[in-house]
C-alpha positions as CSV (number, residue, x, y, z in Angstrom):
1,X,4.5,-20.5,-21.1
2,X,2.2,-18.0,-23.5
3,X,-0.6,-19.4,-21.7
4,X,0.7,-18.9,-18.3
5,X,1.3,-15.5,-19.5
6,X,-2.5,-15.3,-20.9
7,X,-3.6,-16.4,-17.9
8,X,-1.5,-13.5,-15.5
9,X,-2.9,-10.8,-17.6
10,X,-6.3,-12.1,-17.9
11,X,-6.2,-12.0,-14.2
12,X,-4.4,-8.5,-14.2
13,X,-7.6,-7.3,-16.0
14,X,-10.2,-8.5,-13.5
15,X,-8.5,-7.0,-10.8
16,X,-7.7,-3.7,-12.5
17,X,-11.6,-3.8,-13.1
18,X,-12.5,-4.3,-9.7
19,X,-10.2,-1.3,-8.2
20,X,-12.3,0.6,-10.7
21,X,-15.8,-0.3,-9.8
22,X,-14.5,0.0,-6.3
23,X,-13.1,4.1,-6.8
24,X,-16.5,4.6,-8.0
25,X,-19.1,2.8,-5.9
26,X,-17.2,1.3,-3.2
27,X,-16.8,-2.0,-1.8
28,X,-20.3,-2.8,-1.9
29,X,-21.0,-2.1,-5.8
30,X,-18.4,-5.0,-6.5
31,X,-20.3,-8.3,-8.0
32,X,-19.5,-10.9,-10.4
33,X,-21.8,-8.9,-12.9
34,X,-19.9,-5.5,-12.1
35,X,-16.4,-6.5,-11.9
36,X,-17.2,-8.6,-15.5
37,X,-19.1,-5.4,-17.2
38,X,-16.2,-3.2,-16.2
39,X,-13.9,-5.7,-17.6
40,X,-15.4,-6.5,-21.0
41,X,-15.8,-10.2,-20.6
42,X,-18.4,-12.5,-18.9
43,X,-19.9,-13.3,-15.9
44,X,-18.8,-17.0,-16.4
45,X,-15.4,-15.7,-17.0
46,X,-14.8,-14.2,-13.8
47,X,-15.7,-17.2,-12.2
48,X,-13.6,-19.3,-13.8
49,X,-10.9,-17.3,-12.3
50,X,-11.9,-16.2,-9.4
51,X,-14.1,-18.5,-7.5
52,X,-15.8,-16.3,-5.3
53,X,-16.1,-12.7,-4.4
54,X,-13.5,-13.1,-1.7
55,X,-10.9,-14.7,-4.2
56,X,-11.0,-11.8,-6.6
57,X,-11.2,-9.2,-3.6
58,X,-8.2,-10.7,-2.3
59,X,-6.2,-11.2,-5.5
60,X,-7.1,-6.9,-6.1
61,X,-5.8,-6.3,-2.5
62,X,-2.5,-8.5,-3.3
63,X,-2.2,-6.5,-7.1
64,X,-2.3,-3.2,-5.1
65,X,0.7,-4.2,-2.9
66,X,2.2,-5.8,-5.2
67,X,2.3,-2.2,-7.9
68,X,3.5,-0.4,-4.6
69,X,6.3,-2.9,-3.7
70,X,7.7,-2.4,-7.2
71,X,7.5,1.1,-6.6
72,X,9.5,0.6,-3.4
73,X,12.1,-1.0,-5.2
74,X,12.7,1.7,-8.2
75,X,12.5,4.3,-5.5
76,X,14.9,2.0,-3.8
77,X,17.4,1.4,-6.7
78,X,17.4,5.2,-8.1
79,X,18.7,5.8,-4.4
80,X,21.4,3.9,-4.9
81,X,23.3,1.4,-2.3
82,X,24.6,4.8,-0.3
83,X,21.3,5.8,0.8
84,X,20.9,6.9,4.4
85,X,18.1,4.9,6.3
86,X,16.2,8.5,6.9
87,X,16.5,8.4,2.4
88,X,15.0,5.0,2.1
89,X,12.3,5.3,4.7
90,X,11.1,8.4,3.2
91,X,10.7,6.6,0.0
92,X,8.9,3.9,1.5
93,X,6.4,6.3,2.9
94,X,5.7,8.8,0.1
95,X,4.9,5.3,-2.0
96,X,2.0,5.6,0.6
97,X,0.9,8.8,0.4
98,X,-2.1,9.5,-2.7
99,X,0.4,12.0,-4.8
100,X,-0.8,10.9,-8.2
101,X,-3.8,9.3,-9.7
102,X,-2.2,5.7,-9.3
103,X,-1.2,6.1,-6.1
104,X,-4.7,7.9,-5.3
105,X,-7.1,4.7,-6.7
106,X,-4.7,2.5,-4.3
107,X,-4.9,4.7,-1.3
108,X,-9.0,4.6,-1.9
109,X,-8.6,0.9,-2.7
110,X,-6.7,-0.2,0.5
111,X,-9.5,2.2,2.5
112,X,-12.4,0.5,0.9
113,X,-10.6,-3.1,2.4
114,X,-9.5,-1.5,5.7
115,X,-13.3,-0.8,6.5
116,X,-14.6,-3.9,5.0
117,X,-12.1,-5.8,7.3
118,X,-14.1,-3.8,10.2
119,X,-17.5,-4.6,9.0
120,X,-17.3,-8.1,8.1
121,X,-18.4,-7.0,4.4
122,X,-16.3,-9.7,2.5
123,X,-13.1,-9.8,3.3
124,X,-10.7,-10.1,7.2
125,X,-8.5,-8.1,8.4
126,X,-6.2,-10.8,9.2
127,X,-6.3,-11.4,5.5
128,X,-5.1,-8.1,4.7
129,X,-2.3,-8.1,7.4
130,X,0.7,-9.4,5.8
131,X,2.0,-6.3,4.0
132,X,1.8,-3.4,6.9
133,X,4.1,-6.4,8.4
134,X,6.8,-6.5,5.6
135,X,6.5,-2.6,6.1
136,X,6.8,-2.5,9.5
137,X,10.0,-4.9,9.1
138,X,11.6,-2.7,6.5
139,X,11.3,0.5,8.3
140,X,12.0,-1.2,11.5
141,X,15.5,-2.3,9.8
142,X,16.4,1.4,8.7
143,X,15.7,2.7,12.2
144,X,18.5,0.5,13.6
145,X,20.3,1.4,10.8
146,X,20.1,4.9,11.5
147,X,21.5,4.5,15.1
148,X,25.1,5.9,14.9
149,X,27.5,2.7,15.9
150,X,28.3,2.1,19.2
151,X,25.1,4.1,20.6
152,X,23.1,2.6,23.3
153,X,19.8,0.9,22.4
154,X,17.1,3.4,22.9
155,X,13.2,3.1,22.1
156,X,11.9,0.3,20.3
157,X,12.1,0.3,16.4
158,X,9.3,-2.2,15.7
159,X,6.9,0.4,17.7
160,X,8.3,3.3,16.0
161,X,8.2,1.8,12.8
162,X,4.4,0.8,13.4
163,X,3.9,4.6,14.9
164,X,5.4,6.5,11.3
165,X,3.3,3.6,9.3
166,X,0.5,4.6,11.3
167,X,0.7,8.3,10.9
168,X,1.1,8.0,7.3
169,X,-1.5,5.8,6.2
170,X,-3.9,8.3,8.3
171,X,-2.6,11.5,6.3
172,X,-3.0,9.1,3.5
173,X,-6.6,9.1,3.6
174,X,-7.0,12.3,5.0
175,X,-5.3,13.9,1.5
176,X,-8.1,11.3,0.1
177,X,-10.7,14.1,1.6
178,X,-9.3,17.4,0.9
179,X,-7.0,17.2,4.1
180,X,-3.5,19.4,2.5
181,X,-2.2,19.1,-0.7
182,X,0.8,17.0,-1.8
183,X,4.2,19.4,-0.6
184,X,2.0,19.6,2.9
185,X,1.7,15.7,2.7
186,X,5.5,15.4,2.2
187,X,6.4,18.3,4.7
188,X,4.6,16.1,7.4
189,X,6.3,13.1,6.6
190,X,9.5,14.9,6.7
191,X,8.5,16.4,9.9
192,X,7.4,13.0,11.4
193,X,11.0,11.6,10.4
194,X,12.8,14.5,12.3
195,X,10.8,13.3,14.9
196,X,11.3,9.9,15.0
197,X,15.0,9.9,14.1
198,X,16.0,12.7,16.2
199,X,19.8,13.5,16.1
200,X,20.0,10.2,14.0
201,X,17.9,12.1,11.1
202,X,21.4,12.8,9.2
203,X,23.5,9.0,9.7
């Protein structure tokens, strides 16, 4: 088991090194020789775990999700089981938004992948699809959650959940360039959820 355990953070530290040379240079300043400069170690060390500049781009763009889930579920858990589904949404999409150095690197890391997925450079976008999904899903769930019993079925919750995931992933990389400041970031997504949850907002 130590080894295991050797081997998660050894991991951890390549792929903490490659968000870094990626804030600073951008997609295309990530190599083997980079990514093992920034981390301390060797070339031939990279390699051995991660074969290829795809498999440590990948594992980086997992690591980011993977820090905001658990985020998701603190935010989740300090709510409480009580929480209205307007309460857990909006926890779900301030995670998103770049409101402190952490959460900043991972906007600009997930940015640096969304155009790379356009250009070809390295990485798919169907390779980097699977967590806007799961986000979809969960906010999807809330928004039928938020319809008072007994209400007819109106709109369609998978399209406003992709519509709010949308919105805030672009004010999420507009903040990135100067676009508002963190309380205008937050006042929009509150905004947005009036919006979107209408007379629900308060269930």
């Amino acid at each position: 088991m130590p080894r295991l355990a050797d081997h998660e953070a050894r991991r951890r530290q390549i792929t903490d090194a490659v968000r870094r040379v990626m804030v600073r240079g951008g997609l295309e300043s990530v190599t083997f020789h980079t990514v093992a400069a920034e981390a301390g170690i060797s070339v031939r060390l990279v390699q051995y775990y991660f074969g290829t500049k795809s498999d440590f781009l990948l594992a980086t763009h997992r690591s980011v999700m993977e820090d905001a889930g658990a985020r998701f579920m603190q935010s989740w858990t300090a709510l409480g089981a009580d929480a209205t589904p307007r309460e857990a949404i909006r926890a779900v999409l301030t995670e998103l938004l770049p409101l402190d150095d952490r959460r900043r690197e991972e906007v600009y890391v997930l940015g640096a992948f969304g155009w790379a997925a356009i250009t070809g450079a390295g990485i798919t976008a169907e390779e980097t699809f699977a967590a806007p999904r799961a986000l979809t899903t969960i906010v999807a769930d809330q928004l039928r959650r938020a319809r008072p019993a007994g209400a007819p079925t109106q709109g369609n919750p998978e399209l406003d959940a992709e519509l709010v995931l949308m919105a805030t992933g672009g004010l999420a990389q507009g903040m990135l360039q100067g676009y508002g400041t963190p309380q205008s970031a937050v006042d929009l997504v509150d905004h947005l959820l009036d919006r979107v949850l209408g007379s629900a907002a308060g269930a």
